[in-house]
C-alpha positions, -999 to 999 in steps of 0.1 A, spaced: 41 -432 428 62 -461 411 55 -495 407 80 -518 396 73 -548 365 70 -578 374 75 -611 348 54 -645 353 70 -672 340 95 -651 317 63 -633 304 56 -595 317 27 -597 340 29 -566 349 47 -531 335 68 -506 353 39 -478 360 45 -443 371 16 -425 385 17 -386 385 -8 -381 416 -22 -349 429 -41 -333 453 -82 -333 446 -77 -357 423 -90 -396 431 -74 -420 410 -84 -459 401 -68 -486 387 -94 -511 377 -74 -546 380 -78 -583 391 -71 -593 422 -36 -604 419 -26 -574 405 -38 -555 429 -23 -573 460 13 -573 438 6 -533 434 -1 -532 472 24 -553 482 53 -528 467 42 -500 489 65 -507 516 71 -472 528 47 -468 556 55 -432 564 43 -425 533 11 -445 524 -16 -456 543 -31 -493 529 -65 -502 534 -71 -534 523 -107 -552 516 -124 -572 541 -100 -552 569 -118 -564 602 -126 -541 628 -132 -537 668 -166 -550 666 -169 -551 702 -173 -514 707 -201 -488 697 -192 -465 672 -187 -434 694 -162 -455 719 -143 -461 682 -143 -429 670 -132 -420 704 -103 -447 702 -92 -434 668 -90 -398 681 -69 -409 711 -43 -431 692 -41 -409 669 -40 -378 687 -63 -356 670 -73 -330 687 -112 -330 677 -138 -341 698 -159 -377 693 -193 -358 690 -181 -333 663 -170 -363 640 -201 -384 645 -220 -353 636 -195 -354 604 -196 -390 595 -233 -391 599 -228 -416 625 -248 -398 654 -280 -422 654 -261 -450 657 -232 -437 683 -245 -460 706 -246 -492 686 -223 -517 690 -204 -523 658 -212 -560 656 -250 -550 657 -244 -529 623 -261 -537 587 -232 -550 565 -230 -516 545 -226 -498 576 -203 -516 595 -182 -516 566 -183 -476 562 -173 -475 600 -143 -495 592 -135 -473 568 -133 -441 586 -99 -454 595 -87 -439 564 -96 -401 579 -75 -406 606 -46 -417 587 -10 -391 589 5 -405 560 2 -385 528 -8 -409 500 -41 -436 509 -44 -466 489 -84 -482 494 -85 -518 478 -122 -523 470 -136 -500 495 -174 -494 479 -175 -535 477 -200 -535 505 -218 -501 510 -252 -496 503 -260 -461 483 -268 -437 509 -230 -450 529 -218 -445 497 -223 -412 490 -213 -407 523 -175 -419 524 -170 -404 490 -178 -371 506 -154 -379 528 -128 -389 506 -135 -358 485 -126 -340 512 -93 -358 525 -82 -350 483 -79 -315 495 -46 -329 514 -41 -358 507 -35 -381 475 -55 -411 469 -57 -442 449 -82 -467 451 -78 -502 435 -106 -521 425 -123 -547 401 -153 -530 392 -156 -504 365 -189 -490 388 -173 -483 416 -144 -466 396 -166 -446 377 -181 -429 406 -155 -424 430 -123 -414 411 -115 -382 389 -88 -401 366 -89 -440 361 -68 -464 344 -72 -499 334 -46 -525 343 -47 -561 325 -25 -588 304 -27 -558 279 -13 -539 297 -17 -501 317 -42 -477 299 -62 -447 309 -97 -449 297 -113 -418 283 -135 -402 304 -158 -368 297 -186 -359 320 -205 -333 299 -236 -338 272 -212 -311 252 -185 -332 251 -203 -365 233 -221 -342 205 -186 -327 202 -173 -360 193 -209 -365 171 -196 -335 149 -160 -346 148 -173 -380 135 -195 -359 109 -167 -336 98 -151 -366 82 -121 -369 108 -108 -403 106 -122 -423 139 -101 -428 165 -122 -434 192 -158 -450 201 -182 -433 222 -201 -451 246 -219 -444 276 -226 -456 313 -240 -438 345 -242 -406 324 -207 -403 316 -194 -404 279 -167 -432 280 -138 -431 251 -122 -464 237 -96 -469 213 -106 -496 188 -76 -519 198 -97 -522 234 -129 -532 223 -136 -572 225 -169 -578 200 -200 -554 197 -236 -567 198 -268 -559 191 -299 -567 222 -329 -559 216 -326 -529 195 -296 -518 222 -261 -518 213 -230 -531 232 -197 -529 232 -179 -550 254 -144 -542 264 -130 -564 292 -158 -582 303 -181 -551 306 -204 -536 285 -212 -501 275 -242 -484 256 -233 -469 220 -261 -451 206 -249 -460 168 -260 -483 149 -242 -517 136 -237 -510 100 -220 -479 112 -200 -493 135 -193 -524 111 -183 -493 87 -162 -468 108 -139 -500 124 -133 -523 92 -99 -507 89 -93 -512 127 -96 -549 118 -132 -555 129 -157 -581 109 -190 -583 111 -188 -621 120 -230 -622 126 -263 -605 117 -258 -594 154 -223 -595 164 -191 -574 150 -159 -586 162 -123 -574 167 -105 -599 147 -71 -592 172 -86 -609 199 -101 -642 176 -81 -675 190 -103 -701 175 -129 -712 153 -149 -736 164 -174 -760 141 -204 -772 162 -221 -785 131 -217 -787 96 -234 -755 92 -232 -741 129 -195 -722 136 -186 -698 170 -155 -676 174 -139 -679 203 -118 -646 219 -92 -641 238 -103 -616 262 -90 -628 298 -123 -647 301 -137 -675 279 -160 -655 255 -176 -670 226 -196 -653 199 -215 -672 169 -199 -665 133 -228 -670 101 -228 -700 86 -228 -672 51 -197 -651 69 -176 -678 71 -158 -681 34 -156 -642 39 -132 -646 76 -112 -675 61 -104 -648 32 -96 -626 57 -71 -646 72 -59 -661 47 -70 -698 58 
């Protein structure tokens, strides 16, 4: 799958990405919205892939079994209506009209277009933005079984939704098309524990969310802070447990370019676009970060940044 750049007003708003997709595998891309309609938008070839788009309306006028009906006819499947139901859960409420649906679950029904699809390659824009828990779990079943066949890429804004539904994810922003590192095991974080105690020089920062170990590369991260004896590190507007502390962080990233601009706050001095003097003795950094972040900066740290940067 190939996506052509695009430039915004002579700068690159978005880079030529190849994606190598395969079968049982679910990838995301976790963009903004215009980035995702520009991504959808270049998939033209409608023999090939299947676009489900968010907020896609749906005949709300039927029950669910006269749709699933209507999607086995125009499609010409040759399975029968009760079958599926059974399949998609769907067999208490067969009978309900899909108007008459929770949110959640009129939502998953419209998203059971994607089993029916023929073409090879489905591409889901935001499709776990509405569904409640249990209709989650359900359609990612679903979609774990279509990756048998099929491939499948799902665009979406929320690192959440990303994290539970695809194998492989990537990260698409002004800085450009990343994938974030991703290990599912408790043997995988204490291996990167005793690489960090063997002396290897740190290239990564563990963090956690949802049970899942989640790698970033210094450059990524925004500012770290402490809350309430919890520490976070915030990469692109979202936040992620570490389980060090924030001397050793200050510590490990110094030579990454990182300052420890607060009792509670270390930031990434790449992303610093402003000073800003409140009072006399009362100063804030602000970073640029895609979203108008602002951190304080010690009234006693700030002889030590202008040395930094040579101000």
């Amino acid at each position: 799958m190939q996506f052509q750049s695009v430039y915004n007003d002579g700068e690159l708003f978005l880079p030529k990405i190849e994606l190598k997709m395969a079968c049982n595998q679910l990838l995301g891309i976790i963009t903004d919205l215009r980035r995702k309609r520009i991504l959808m938008n270049q998939l033209r070839d409608r023999s090939q892939y299947y676009i489900f788009r968010a907020q896609q309306n749906e005949y709300i006028h039927l029950t669910v079994e006269e749709l699933i009906t209507f999607l086995i006819n125009v499609t010409e499947r040759n399975e029968r209506a009760a079958l599926l139901l059974d399949y998609f859960a769907l067999k208490e409420d067969r009978k309900v009209k899909i108007k008459n649906l929770s949110p959640s679950k009129r939502m998953y029904v419209t998203l059971l277009r994607v089993y029916f699809a023929h073409q090879p390659t489905l591409v889901l824009e935001e499709p776990y933005f509405y569904l409640e828990e249990q209709d989650r779990r359900q359609f990612k079943r679903i979609l774990d079984d279509l990756s048998k066949e099929k491939q499948i890429l799902i665009l979406t804004s929320n690192f959440e939704d990303a994290l539970i539904s695809c194998d492989v994810i990537y990260r698409l922003n002004e800085l450009g098309f990343h994938p974030l590192d991703i290990q599912d095991s408790e043997e995988d974080q204490q291996e990167a524990q005793q690489q960090d105690s063997a002396n290897i020089t740190l290239q990564k920062i563990y963090t956690k969310r949802n049970g899942k170990v989640i790698l970033f590369n210094p450059p990524e991260i925004d500012f770290i802070e402490s809350v309430e004896g919890s520490i976070l590190v915030h990469v692109d507007g979202e936040n992620y447990d570490c389980a060090l502390t924030l001397t050793e962080l200050e510590q490990r990233l110094a030579s990454f370019g990182f300052f420890r601009c607060h009792r509670s706050y270390i930031v990434n001095l790449q992303k610093v676009r402003e000073i800003i003097t409140w009072t006399k003795n009362s100063y804030s950094l602000r970073l640029h970060t895609g979203k108008d972040t602002v951190v304080p900066l010690s009234r006693t740290k700030l002889q030590d940044l202008k040395a930094l940067l040579n101000l």
